[in-house]
N, C-alpha and C positions, 0 to 999 in steps of 0.2 A: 854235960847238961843232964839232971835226973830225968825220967821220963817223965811226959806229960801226962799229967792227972785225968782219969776220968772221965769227970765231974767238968774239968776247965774248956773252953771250945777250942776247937784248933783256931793258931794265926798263921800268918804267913813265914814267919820264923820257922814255923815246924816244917809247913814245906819245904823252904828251901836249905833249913837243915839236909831235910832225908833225902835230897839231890845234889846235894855240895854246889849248891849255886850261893849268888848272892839275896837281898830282902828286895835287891830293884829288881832284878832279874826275873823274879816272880811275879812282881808289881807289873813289869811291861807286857809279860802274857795274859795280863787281862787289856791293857790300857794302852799298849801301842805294841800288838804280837810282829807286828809286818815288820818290827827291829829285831827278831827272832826268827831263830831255824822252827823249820814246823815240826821240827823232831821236838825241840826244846820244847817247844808249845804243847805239844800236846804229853808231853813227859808232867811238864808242871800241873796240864789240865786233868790228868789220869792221877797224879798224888793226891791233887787238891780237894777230888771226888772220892777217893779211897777215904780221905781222913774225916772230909765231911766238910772242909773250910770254903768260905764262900766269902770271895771281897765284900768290902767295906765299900758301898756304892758311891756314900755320901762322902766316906774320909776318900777315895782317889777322886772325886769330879774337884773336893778341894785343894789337891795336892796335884792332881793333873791338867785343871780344867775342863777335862772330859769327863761329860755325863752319862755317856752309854743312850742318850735320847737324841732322839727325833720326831719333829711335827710335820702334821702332813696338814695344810689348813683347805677348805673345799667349800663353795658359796653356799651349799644347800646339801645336809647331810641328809632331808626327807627324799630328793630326785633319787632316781632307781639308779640313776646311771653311775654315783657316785657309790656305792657299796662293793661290787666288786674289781672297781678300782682300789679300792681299800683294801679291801683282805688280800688280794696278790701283794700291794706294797707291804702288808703287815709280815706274809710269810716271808718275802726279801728282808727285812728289817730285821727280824727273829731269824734269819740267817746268815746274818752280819753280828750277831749278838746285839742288836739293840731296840730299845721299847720305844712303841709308837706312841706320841700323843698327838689327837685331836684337835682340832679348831675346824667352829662354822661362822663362818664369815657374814651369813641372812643376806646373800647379793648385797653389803655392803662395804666400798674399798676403804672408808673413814676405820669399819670397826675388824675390817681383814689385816689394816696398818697396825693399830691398836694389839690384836692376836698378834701380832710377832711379834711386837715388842715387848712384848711380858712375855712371851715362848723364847726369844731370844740368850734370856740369860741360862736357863733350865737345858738345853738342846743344842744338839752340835752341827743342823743344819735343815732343810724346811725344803719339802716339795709342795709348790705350790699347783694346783688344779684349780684351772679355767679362773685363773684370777682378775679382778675387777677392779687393781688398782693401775694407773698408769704408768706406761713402760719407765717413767725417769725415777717414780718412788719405787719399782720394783729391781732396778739397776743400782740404786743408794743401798739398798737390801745387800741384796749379792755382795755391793763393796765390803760389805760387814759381815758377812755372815754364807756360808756354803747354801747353793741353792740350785734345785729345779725345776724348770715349771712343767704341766702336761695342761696343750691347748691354749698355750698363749707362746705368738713366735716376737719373743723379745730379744734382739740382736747382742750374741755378747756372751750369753745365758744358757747353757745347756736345757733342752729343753725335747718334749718328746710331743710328737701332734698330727691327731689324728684327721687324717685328711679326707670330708668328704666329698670332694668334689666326683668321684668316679661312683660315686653311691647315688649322687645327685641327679649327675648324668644318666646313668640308668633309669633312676627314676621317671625322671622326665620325659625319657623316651619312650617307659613301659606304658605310660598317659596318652601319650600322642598315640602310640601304637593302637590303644582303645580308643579314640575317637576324640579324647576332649582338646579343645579347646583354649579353653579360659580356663588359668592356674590360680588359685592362693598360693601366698605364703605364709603362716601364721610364724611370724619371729619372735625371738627372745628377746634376752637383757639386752641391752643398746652398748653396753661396754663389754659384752661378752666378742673375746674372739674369732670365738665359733660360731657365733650368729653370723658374724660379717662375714666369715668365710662362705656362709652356706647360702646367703641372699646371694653373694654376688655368685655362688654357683650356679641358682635357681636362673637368675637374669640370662647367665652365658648360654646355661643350658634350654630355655625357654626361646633366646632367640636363634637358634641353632635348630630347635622342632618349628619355627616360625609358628610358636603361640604365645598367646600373651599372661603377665603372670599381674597380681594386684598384691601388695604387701597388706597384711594387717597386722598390727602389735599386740601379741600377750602381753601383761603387765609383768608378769613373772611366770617362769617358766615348771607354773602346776598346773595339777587337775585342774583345780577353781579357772584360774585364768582360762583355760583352752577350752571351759565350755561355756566362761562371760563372753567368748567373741563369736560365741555361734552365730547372732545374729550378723552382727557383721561380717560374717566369712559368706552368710544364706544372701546379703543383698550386693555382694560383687557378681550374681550371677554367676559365679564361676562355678565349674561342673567337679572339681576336685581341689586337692587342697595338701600339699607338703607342707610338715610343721616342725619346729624346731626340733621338736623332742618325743619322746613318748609319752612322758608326762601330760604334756600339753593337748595332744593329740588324741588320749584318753579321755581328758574332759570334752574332746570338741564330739567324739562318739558319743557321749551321754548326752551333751548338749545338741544334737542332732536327731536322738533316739525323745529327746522331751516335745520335740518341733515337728513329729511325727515325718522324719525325712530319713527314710531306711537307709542304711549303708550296708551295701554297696551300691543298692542300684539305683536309689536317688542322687548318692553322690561317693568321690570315692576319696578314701583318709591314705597319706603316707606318713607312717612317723620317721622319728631319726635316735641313732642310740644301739634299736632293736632289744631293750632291754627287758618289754612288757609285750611285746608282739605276739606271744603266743598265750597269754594269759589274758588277754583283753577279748572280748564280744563283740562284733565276729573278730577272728584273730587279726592282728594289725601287719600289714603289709609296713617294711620298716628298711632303712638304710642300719645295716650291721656294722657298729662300730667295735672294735676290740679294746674294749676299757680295762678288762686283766692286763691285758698285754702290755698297756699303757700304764699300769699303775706297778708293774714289776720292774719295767724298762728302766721309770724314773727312778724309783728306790735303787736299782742295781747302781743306775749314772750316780746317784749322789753316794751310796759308798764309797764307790770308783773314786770320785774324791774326796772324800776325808780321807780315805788311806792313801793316797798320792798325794794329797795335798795343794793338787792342781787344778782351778777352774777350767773349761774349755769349751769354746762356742759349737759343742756337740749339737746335729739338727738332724733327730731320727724323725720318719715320718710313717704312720702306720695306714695302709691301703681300709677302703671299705668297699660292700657291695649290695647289691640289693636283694632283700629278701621278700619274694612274692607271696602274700598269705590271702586272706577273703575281703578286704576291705577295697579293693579296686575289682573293677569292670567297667565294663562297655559305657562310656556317658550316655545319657538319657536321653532320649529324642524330644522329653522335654520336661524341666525339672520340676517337681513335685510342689505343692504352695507350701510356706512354709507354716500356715493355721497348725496348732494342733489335732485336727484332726484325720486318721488315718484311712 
């Protein structure tokens, strides 16, 4: 064979000329190396860089069906909580060789279905976070398609989730310790997971301090919402207030500071997450969640199988704990009017 010009780009020929392999044999060090020695693998991936050749993404996804992608889809990419879950699954992903894409679901399970079906053909398998559709359309899923979810415990599903009940419990008890009483709970999405888990923690854990707690609904779990229920968090009476999130929990600070009702010491905020707790005024007393950890675990599980090629009812669960900052103290000997004036 003369030598190759130039001017012409390297193919895969060239490689596997200058290693005396074969054109598949090159082929599968990009596209399924785990049928290869890591010698061979990384012999092919050191020519391949010498010469400058770089697979054909589009001709192997149609010649292998393997796209080298992955979607990761999550209800609300503006929540704080979802970002660095993201970037830890993106550095797993980029350490699997393969690119992340996106979907935001707007807390809708109609248009979360919708996103993987059109992701479905593009991608070779989908972590789902805190998803909002139900367990039997997310189980049809899986039957078609590699999948894991973070905070939704779907039987069957590898899935990784984070558990606050020990965050909860803390919590709860660090209120009673200060004196109060009467709890809110300000909750989330109603098909969310993690709300249910975390009410029924607040319940367990409220009749365990023997106090008593009052639910109230955010509409969604942002700023706006957590400080449209200020009012209604000011007329349960209740002297403090665990909230879904930080998000939420941020607006009910602001909506509290507009009602002229100081926090801490007219009343006291816990978020959950611990995502914004030290950048919020006064800083947020918060349940620390590990959302990296959570968003590595998953990417790592869903590698694990594509290259096995085996689903498994994997159920990692990640501890939390409570993080004490300025937004709690002592309840008030008696709570503040809620007039705007200070």
């Amino acid at each position: 064979m003369p030598p190759r010009s130039p001017n012409r780009a390297p193919t895969i020929s060239d490689v596997a000329k200058i290693l005396d392999v074969s054109r598949s044999t090159v082929s599968r060090a990009y596209s399924r190396p785990e049928l290869l020695s890591e010698a061979t693998v990384k012999a092919i991936h050191a020519t391949a860089a010498k010469l400058g050749y770089k697979p054909n993404q589009v001709a192997r996804a149609l010649s292998t069906g393997r796209h080298g992608n992955i979607a990761i889809v999550v209800p609300d990419i503006a929540n704080p909580f979802f970002p660095p879950l993201l970037r830890a699954a993106q550095v797993a992903a980029d350490g699997g060789g393969f690119s992340l894409f996106l979907g935001d679901s707007d807390e809708d399970p109609v248009r979360e279905s919708v996103l993987l079906e059109r992701l479905m053909m593009q991608t070779e398998g989908f972590v789902l976070a805190s998803s909002r559709m139900p367990d039997q359309k997310i189980q049809e899923l899986a039957a078609r398609h590699p999948l894991v979810l973070v905070n939704r415990d779907t039987p069957g599903i590898p899935r990784v989730l984070i558990d606050t009940a020990s965050g909860i419990d803390a919590a709860v008890m660090h209120l009673a310790e200060l004196g109060h009483k009467r709890l809110v709970y300000v909750s989330g999405p109603a098909a969310s997971w993690s709300d249910q888990q975390r009410r029924q923690a607040v319940r367990r854990a409220v009749t365990r301090q023997k106090l008593t707690m009052e639910p109230v609904a955010a509409e969604r779990p942002t700023f706006n919402a957590g400080k449209a229920v200020t009012m209604a968090v000011l007329k349960t009476k209740a002297t403090a207030a665990i909230t879904f999130d930080d998000f939420v929990a941020q607006g009910l600070l602001a909506g509290m500071d507009e009602q002229g009702v100081i926090v801490p010491r007219d009343f006291s905020v816990i978020g959950c997450d611990d995502v914004l707790g030290a950048s919020t005024h006064p800083a947020l007393t918060s349940i620390s969640a590990p959302c990296s950890e959570a968003g590595r675990m998953a990417m790592e599980m869903l590698l694990s199988i594509l290259q096995s090629g085996k689903m498994t009812d994997l159920r990692c669960v990640l501890d939390t704990q409570l993080v004490v900052r300025a937004t709690t103290a002592p309840r008030p000997v008696s709570r503040k009017s809620t007039s705007n004036s200070r």
